[in-house]
Backbone bond lengths (Angstrom), bond angles and torsions (degrees), N, CA, C in turn:
res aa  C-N    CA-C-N  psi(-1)  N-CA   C-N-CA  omega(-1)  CA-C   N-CA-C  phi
1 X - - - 1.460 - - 1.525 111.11 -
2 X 1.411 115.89 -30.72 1.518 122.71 -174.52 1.693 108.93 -68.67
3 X 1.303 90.29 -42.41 1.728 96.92 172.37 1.142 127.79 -65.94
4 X 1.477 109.71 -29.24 1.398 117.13 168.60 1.586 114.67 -66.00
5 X 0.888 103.89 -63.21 2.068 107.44 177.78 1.438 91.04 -48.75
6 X 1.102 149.62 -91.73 1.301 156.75 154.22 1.790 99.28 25.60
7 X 1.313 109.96 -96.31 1.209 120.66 174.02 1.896 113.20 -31.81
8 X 1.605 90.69 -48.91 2.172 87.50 -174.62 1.701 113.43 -74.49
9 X 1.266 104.29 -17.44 2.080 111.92 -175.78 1.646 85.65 -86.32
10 X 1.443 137.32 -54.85 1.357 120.03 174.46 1.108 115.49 -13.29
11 X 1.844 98.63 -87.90 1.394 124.54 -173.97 1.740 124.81 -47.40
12 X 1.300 106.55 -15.93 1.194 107.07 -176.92 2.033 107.27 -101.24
13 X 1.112 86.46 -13.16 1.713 85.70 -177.55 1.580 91.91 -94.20
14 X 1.123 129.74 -36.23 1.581 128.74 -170.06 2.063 95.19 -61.12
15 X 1.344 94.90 -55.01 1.495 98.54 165.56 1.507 128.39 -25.56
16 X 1.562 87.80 -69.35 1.879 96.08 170.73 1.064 107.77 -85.68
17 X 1.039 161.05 15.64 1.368 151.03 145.09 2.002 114.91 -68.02
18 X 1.872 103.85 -43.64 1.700 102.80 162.77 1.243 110.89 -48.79
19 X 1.633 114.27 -56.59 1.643 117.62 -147.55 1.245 96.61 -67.40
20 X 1.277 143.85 -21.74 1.499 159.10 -149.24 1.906 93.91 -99.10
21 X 1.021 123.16 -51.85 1.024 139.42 171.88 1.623 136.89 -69.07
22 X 1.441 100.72 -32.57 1.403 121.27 171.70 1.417 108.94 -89.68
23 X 1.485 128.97 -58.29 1.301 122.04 145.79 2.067 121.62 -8.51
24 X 1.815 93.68 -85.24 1.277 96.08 -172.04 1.752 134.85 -60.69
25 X 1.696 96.66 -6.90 1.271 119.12 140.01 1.194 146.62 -64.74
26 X 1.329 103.94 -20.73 1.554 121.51 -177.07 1.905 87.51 -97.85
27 X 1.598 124.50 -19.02 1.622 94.59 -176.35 1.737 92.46 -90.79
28 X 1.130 128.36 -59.50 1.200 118.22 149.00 1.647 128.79 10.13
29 X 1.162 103.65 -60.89 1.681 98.58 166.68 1.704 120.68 -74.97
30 X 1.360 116.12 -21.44 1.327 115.22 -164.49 1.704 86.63 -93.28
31 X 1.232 116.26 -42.70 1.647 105.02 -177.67 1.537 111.87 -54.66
32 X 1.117 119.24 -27.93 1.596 115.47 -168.96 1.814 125.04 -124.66
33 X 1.666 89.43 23.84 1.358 128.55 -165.20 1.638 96.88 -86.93
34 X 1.463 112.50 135.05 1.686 118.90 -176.82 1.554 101.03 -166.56
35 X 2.036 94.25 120.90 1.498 103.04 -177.46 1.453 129.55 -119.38
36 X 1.345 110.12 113.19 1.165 116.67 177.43 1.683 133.34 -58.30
37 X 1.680 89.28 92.48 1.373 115.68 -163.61 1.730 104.89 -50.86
38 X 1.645 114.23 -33.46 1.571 131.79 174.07 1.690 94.54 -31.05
39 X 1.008 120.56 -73.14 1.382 138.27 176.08 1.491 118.64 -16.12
40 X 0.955 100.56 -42.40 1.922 102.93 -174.22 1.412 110.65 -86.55
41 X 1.648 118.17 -6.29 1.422 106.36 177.75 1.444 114.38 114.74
42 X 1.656 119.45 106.99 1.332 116.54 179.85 2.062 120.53 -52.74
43 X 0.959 115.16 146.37 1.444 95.14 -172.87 1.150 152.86 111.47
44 X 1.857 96.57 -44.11 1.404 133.92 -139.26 1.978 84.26 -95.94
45 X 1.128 102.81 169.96 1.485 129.33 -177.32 1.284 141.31 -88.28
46 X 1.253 153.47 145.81 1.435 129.65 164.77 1.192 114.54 -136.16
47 X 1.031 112.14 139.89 1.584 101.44 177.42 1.841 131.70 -100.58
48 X 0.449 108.14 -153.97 1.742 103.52 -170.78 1.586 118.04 176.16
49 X 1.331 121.35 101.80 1.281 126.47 172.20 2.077 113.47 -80.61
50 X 0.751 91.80 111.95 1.903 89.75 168.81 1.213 86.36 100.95
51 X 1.199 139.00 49.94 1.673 136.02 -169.51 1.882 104.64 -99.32
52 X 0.759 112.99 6.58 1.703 119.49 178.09 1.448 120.93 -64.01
53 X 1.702 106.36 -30.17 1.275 103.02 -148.84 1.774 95.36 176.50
54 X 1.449 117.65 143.45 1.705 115.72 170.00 1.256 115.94 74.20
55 X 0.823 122.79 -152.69 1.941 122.32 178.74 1.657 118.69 -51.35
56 X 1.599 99.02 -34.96 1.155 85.82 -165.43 2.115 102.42 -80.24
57 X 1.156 81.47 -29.24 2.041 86.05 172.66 1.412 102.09 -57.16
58 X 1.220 117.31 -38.87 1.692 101.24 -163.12 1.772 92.10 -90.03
59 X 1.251 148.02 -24.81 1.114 104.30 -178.00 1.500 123.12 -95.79
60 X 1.544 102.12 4.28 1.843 123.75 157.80 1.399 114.21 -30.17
61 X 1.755 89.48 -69.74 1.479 115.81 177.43 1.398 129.01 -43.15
62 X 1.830 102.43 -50.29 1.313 116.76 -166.75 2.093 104.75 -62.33
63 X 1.948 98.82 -49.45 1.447 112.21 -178.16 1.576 117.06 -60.89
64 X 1.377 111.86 -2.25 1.087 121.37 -168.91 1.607 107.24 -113.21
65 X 1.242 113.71 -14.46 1.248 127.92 164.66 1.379 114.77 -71.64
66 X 1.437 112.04 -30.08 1.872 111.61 -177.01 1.332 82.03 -111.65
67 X 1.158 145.46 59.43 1.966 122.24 126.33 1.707 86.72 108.44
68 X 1.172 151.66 11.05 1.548 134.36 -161.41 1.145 89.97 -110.02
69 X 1.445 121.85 133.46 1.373 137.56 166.38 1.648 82.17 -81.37
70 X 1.736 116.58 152.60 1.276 150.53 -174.77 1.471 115.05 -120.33
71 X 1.452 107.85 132.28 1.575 117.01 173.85 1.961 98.91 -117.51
72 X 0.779 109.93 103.33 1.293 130.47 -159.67 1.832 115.23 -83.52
73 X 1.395 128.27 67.90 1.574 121.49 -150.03 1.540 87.60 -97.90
74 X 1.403 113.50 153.76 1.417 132.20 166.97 1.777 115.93 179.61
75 X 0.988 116.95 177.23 1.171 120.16 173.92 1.715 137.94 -82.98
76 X 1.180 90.10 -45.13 1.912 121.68 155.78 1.484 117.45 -55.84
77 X 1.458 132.75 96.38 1.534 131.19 177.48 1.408 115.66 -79.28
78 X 1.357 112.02 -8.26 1.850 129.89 178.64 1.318 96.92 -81.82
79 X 1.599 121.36 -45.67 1.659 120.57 -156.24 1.611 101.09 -83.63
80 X 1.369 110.99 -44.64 1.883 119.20 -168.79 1.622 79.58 -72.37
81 X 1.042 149.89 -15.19 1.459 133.92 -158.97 1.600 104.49 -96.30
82 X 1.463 98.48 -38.22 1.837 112.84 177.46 1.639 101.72 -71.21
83 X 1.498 124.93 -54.76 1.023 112.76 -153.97 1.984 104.46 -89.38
84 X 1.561 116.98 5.81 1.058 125.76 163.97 1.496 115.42 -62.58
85 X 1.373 101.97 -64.72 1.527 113.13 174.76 1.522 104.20 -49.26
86 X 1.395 126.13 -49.02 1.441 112.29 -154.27 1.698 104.43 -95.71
87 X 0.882 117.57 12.38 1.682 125.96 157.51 1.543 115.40 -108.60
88 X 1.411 123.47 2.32 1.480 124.32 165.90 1.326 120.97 -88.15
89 X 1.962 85.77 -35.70 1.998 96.88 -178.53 1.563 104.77 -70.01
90 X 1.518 109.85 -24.76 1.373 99.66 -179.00 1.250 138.55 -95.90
91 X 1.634 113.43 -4.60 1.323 147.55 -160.86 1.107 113.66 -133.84
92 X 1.736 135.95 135.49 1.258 135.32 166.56 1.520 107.32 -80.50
93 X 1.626 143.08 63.59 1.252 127.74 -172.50 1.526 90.29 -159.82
94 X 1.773 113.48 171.88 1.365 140.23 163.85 1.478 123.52 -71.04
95 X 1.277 93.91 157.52 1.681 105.40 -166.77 1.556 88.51 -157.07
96 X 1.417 86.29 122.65 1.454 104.40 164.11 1.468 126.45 -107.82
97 X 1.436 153.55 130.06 0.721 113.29 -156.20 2.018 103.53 -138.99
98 X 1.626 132.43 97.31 0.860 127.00 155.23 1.340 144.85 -85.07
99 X 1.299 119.92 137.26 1.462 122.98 -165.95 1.513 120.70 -116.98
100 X 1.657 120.29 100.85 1.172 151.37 -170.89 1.695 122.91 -125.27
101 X 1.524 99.03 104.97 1.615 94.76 174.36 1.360 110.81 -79.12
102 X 1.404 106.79 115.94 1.632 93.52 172.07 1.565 130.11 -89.51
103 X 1.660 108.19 38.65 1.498 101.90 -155.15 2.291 73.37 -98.94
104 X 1.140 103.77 -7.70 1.404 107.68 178.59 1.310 128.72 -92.63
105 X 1.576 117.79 -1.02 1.160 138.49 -164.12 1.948 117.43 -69.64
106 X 1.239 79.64 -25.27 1.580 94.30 -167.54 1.980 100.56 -75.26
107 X 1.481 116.85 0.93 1.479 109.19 -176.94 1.159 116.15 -59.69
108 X 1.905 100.95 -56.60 1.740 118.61 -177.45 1.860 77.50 -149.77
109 X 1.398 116.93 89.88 1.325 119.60 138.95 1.536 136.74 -46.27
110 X 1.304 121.20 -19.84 1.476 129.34 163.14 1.401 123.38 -64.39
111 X 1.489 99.20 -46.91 1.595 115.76 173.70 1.568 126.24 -74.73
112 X 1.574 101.58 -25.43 1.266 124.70 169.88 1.650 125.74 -48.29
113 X 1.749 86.10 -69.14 1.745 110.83 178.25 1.211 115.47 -93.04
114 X 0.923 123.00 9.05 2.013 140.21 156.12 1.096 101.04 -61.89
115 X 1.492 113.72 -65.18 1.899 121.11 -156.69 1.224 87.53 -54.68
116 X 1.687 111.42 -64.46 2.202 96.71 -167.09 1.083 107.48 -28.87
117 X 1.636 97.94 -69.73 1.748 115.24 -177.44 1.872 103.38 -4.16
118 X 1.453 92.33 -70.81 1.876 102.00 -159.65 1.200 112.25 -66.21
119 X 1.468 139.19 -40.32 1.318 161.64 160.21 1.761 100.77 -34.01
120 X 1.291 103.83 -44.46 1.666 91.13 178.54 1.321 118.14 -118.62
121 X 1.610 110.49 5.47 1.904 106.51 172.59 1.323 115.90 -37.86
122 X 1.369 129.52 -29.46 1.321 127.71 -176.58 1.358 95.99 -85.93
123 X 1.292 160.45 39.34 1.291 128.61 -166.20 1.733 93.08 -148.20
124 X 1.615 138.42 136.22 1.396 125.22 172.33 1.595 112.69 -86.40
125 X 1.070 111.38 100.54 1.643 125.21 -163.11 1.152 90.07 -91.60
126 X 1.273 129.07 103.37 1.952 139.38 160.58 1.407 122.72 -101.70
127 X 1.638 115.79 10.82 1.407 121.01 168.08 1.517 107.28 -161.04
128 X 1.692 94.23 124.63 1.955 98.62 -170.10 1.232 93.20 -102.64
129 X 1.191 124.52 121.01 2.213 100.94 159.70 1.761 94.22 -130.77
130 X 1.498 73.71 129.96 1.858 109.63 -169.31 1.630 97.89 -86.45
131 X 1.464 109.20 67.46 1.316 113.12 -179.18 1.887 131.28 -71.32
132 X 1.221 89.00 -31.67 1.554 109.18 -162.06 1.668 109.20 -47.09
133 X 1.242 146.00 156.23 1.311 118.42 173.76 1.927 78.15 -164.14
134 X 1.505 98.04 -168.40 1.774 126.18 -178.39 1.682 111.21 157.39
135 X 1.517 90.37 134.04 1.493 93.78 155.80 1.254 144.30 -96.61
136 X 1.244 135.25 176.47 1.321 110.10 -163.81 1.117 120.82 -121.47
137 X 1.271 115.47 27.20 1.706 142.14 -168.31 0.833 120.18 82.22
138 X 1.490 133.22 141.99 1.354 143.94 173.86 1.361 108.65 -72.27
139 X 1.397 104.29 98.26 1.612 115.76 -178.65 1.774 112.96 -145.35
140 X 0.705 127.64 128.60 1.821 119.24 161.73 1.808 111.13 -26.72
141 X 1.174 112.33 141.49 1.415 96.47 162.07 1.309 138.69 -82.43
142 X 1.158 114.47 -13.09 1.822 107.79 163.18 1.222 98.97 -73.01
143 X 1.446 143.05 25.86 1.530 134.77 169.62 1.120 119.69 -118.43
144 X 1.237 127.59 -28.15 1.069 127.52 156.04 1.600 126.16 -51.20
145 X 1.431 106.09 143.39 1.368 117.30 -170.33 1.892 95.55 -89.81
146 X 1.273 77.29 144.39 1.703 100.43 -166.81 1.959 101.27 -45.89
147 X 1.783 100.66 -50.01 1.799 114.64 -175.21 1.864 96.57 -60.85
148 X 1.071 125.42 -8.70 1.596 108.79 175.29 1.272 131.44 -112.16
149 X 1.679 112.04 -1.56 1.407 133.46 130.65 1.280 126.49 -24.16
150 X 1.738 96.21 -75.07 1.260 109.61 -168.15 1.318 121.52 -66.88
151 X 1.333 113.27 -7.39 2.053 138.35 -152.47 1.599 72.97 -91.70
152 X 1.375 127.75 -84.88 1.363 162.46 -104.69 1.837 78.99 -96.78
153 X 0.905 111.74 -58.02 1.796 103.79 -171.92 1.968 106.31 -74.92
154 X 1.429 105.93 -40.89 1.479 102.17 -175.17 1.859 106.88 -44.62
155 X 1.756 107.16 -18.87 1.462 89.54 -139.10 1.968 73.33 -92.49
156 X 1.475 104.39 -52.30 1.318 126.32 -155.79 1.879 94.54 -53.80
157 X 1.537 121.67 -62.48 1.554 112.47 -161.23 1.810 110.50 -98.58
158 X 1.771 102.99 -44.25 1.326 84.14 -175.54 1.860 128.16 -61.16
159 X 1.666 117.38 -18.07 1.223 91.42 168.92 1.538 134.85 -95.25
160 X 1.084 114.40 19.76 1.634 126.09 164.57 0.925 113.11 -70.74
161 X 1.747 121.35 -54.40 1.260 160.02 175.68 1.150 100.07 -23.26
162 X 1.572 102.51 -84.72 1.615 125.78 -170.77 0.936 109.01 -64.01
163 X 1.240 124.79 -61.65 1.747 121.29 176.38 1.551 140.89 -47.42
164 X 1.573 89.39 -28.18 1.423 92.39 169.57 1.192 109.18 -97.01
165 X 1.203 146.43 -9.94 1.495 143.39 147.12 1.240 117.92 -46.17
166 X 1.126 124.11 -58.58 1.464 132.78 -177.94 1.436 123.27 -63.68
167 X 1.287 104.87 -22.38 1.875 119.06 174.36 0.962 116.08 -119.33
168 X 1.238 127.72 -24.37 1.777 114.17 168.94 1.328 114.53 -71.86
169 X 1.244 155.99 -33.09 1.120 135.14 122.95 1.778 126.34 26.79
170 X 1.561 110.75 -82.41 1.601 129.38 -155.89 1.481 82.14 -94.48
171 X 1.849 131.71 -22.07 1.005 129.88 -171.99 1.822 111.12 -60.59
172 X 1.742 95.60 -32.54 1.333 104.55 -168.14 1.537 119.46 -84.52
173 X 1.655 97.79 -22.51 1.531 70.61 160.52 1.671 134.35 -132.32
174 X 1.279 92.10 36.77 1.640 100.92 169.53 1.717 102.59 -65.52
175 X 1.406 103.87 151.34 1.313 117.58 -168.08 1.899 96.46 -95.45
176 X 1.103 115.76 -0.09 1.915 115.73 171.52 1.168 80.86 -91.31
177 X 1.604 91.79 -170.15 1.384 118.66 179.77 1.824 122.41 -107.06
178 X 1.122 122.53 138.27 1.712 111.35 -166.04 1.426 93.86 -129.17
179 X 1.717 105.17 -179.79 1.192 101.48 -152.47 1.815 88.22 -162.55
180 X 1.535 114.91 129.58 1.192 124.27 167.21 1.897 105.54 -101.06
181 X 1.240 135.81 149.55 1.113 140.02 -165.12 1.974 101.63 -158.07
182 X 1.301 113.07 97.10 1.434 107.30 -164.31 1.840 73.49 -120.91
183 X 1.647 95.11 124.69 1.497 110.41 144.01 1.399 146.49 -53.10
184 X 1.310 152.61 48.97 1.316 148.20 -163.50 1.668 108.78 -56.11
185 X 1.444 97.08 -110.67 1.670 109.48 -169.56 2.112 100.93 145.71
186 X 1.729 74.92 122.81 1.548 80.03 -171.53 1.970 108.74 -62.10
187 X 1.260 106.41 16.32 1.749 102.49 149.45 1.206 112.68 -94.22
188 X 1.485 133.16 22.91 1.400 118.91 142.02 1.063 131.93 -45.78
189 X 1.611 100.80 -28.51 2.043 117.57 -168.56 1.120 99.36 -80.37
190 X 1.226 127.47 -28.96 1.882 125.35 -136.30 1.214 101.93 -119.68
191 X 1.771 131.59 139.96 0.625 156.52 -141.08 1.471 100.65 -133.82
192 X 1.782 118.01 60.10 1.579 106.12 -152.53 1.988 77.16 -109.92
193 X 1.172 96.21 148.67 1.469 140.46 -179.17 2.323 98.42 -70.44
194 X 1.496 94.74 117.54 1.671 102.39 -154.67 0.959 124.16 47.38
195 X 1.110 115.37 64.75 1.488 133.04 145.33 1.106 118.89 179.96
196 X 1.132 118.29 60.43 1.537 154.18 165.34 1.660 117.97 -49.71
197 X 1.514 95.21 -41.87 1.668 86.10 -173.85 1.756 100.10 -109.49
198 X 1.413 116.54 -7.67 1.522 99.48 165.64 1.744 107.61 -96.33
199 X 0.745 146.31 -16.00 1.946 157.66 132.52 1.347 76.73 -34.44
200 X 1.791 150.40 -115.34 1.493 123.94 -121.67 1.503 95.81 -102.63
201 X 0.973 148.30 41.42 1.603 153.85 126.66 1.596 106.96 -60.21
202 X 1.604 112.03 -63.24 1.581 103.63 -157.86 2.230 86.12 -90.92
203 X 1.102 125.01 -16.28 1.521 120.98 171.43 1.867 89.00 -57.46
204 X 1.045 126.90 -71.26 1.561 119.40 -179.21 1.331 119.95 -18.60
205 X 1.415 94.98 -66.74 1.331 123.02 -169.67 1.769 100.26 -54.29
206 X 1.039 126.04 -68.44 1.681 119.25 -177.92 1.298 108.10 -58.90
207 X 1.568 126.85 -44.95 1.624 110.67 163.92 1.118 124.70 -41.33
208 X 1.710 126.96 -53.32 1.153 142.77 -166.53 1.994 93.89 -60.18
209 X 1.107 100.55 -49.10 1.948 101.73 -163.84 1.457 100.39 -59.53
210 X 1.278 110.29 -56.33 1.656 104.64 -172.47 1.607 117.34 -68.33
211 X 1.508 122.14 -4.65 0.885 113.54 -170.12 1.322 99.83 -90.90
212 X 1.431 120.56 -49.95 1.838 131.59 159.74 1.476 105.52 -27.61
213 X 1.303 129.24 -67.19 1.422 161.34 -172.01 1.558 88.89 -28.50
214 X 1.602 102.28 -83.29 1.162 105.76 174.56 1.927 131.45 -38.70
215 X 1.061 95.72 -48.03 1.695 100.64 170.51 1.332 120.25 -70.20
216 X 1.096 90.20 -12.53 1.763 97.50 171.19 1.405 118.93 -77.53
217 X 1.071 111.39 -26.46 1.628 115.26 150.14 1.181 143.17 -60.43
218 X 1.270 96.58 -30.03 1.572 105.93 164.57 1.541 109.61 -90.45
219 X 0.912 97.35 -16.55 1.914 92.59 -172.35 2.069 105.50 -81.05
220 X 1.728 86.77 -50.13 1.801 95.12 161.20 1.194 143.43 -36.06
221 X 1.639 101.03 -40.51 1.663 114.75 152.90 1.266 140.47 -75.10
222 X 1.240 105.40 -16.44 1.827 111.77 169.99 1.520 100.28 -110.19
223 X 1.005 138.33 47.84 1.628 158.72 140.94 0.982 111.18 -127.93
224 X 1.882 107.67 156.78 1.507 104.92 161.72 1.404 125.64 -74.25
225 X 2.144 100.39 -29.24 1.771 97.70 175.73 1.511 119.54 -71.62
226 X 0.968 126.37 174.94 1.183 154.51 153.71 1.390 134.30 -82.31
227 X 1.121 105.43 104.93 1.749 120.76 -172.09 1.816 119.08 -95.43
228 X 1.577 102.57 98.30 1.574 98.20 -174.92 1.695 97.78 -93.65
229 X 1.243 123.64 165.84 1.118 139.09 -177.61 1.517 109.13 -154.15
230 X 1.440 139.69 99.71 0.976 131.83 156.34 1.745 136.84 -125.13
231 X 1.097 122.18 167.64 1.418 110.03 -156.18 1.543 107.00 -110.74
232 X 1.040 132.93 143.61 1.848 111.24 -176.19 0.955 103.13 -143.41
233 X 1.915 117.81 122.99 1.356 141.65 -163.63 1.478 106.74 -90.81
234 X 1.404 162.21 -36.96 1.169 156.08 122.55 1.595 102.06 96.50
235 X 1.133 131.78 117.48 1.384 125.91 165.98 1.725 131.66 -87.20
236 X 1.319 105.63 -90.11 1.426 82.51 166.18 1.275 106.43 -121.13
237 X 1.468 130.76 133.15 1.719 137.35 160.81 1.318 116.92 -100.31
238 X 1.287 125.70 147.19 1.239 150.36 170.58 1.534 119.92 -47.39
239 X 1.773 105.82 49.97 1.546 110.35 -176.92 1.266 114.60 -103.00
240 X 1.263 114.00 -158.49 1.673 136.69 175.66 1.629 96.34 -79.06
241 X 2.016 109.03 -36.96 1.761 88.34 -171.59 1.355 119.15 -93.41
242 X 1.597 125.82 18.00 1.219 142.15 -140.35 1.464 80.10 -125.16
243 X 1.612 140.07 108.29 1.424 132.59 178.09 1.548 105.73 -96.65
244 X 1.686 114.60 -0.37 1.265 90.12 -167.81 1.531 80.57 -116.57
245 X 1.786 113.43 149.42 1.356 148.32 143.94 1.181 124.16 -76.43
246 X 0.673 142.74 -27.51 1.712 145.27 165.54 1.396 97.40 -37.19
247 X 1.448 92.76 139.11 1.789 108.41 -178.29 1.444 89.72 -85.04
248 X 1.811 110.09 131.15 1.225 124.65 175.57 1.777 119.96 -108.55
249 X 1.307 122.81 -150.99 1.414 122.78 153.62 1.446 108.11 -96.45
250 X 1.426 120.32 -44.14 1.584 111.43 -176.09 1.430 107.20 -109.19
251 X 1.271 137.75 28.13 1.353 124.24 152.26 1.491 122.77 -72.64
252 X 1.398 104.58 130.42 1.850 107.21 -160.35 1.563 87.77 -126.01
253 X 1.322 113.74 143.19 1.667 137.28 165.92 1.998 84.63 -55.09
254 X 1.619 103.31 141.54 1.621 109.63 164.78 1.585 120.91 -65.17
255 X 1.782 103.95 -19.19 1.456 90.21 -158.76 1.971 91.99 -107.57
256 X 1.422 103.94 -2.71 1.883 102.12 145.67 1.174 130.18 -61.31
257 X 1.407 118.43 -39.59 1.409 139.10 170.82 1.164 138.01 -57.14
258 X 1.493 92.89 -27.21 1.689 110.11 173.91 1.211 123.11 -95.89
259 X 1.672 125.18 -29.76 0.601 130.84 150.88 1.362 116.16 -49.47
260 X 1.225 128.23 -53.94 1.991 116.03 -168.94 1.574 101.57 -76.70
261 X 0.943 121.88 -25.84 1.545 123.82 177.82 1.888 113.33 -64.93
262 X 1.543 103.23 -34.32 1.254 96.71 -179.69 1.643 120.04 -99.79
263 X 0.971 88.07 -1.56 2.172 99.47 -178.47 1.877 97.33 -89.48
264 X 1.603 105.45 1.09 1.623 110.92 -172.84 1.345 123.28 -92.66
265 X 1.792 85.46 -14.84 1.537 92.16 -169.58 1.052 115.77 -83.48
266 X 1.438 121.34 159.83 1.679 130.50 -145.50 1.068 115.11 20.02
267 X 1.555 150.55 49.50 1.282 126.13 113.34 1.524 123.14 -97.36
268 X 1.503 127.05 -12.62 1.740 132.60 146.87 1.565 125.22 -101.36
269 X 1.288 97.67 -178.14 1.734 115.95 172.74 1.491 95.04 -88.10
270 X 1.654 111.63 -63.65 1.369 117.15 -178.51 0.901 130.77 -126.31
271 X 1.270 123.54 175.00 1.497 129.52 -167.29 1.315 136.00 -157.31
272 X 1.293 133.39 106.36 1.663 112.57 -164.77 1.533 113.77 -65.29
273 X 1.350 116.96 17.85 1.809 122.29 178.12 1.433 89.27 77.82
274 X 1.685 125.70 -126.44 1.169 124.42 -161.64 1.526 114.85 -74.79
275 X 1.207 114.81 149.72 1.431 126.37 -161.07 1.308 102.43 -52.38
276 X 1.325 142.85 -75.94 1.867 129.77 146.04 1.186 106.25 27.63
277 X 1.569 105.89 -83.35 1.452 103.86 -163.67 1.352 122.78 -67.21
278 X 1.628 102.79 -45.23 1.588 111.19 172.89 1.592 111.20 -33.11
279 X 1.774 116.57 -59.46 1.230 118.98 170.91 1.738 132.70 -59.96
280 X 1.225 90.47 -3.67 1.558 127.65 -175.52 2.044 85.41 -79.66
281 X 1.153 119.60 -48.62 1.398 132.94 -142.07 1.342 89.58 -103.42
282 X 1.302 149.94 -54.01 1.343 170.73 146.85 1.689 90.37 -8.73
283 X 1.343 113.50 -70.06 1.871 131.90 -161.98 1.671 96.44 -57.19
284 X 1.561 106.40 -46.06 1.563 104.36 -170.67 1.452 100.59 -83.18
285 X 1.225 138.59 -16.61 1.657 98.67 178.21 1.711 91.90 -113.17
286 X 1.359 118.30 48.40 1.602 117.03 135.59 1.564 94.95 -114.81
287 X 1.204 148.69 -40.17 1.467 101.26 -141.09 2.036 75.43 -142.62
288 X 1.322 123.70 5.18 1.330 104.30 153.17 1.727 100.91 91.95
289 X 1.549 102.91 -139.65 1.466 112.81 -171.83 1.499 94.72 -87.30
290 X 1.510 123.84 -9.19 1.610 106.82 -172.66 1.599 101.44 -85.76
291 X 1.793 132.68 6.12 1.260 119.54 177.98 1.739 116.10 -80.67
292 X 1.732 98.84 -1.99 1.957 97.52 177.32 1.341 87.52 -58.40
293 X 1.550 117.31 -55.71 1.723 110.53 -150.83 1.802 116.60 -55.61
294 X 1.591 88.39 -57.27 1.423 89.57 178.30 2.141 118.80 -41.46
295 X 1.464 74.95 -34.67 2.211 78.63 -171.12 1.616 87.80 -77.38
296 X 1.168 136.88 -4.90 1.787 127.71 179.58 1.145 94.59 -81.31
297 X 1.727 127.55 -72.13 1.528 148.94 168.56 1.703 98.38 -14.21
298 X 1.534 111.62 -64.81 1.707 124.40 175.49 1.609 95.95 -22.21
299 X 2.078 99.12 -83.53 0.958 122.47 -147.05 1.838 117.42 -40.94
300 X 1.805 93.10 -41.57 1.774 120.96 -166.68 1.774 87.14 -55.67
301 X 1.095 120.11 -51.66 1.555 116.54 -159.25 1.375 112.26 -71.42
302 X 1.401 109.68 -12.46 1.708 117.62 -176.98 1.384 88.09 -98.61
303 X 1.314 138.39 -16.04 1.439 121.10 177.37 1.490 101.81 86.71
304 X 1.506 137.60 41.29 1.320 141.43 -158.56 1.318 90.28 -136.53
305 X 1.257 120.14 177.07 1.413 143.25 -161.38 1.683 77.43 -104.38
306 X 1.951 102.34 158.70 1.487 105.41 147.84 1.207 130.06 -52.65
307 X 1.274 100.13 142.08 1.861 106.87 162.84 1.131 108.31 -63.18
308 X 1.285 126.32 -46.64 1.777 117.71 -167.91 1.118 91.56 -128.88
């Protein structure tokens, strides 16, 4: 019997010793990860949900820095109008620019994500990123009012949803290479107490990517292009939905973020966006919900407020 336990604590530490290893291989690749934007097609398009402002502005900027003409979606026609101009003065390329709140999407979503649809049939769109996101207040969920559910999911699932339905399609058979890029939030993992429905909104959302991700492999091989799909967990960035300023351990500038998020594409499924977080992502699948403390423990020695 001694040999037996013996033999199963082996096998189970040899176990965690791969995943420990395969993991820190997988950050390993994203640190030294570089994508040849050539690849997706001279010309070709990108799109951008939540592009006004925050992540989704900075990785506008960044795709627009390697040659990508921009389709620019948000809600604000003052903000896509400012940040139109100020990516033309800086860029030799196009900007398109439609304006859709999607916290309304959920009325007739068909009719909704059609119009994009039509607005860009003319256009070769080889990179979607399903940026847009919101929470829905820090409240218990039997407290929440039923109308801020529905706000909070229209914004968070139906446009990934729709969007990547509607373009992966034409995605599959361009002969470049294209690229889906859906934003989550490393509270996909976490199971944090009020905030229940933005925790299993962006948890969807990373199921949903890797599961595409995966079919994208099969779809990649019976084409000549190449279909990347990846999902990006991101902790906290320096936005409008981020209320706290306090210098932290994982608060990252947006237009750091975009950058590591986009040098990621096609060589993973996922990614914690900037290396921080990635290692942010690394900490939680060794030690789980006990890596807040350790990043608090971090924080105390830098003389910083908690992270959580």
């Amino acid at each position: 019997m001694v040999g037996f336990m013996e033999w199963l604590f082996f096998i189970i530490g040899i176990g965690m010793i791969i995943k420990v290893l395969l993991n820190f291989c997988h950050s390993l690749t994203i640190l030294f990860a570089k994508t040849d934007f050539s690849e997706y097609g001279y010309n070709s398009w990108a799109l951008v949900t939540g592009a006004s402002d925050g992540l989704g502005l900075a990785i506008s900027e960044f795709l627009a820095s390697q040659g990508f003409n921009i389709i620019l979606i948000g809600r604000n026609q003052e903000k896509l109008t400012k940040v139109s101009g100020q990516l033309k003065e800086k860029y030799p390329i196009q900007i398109k620019i439609i304006v859709k709140d999607f916290s309304v999407s959920s009325a007739n979503p068909q009719t909704f994500f059609l119009d994009i649809k039509e607005q860009t049939k003319n256009l070769d769109v080889s990179i979607l990123v399903n940026n847009v996101g919101s929470g829905a207040g820090a409240n218990c969920f039997a407290s929440l009012a039923e109308e801020r559910v529905l706000w909070a999911n229209a914004i968070n699932l139906w446009p990934a949803v729709f969007l990547t339905k509607l373009y992966l399609p034409d995605m599959t058979l361009r002969k470049n290479r294209s690229a889906v890029i859906n934003i989550t939030s490393s509270l996909a993992l976490v199971k944090l107490p009020k905030c229940s429905v933005y925790c299993a909104s962006k948890g969807f959302m990373h199921s949903f990517s890797m599961i595409v991700a995966e079919e994208a492999k099969y779809l990649s091989s019976k084409n000549k292009g190449r279909l990347d799909v990846m999902s990006v967990l991101p902790s906290c960035i320096d936005t409008q939905m981020i209320k706290m300023r306090e210098i932290k351990p994982l608060l990252v500038n947006p237009y750091d973020c975009a950058f590591w998020i986009c040098k990621s594409i096609g060589s993973v499924s996922y990614t914690g966006g900037h290396w921080k977080h990635e290692y942010f992502y690394l900490l939680w699948t060794l030690f789980g919900s006990f890596s807040f403390q350790l990043i608090n423990i971090f924080a105390r020695l830098l003389k910083n407020k908690s992270f959580y």
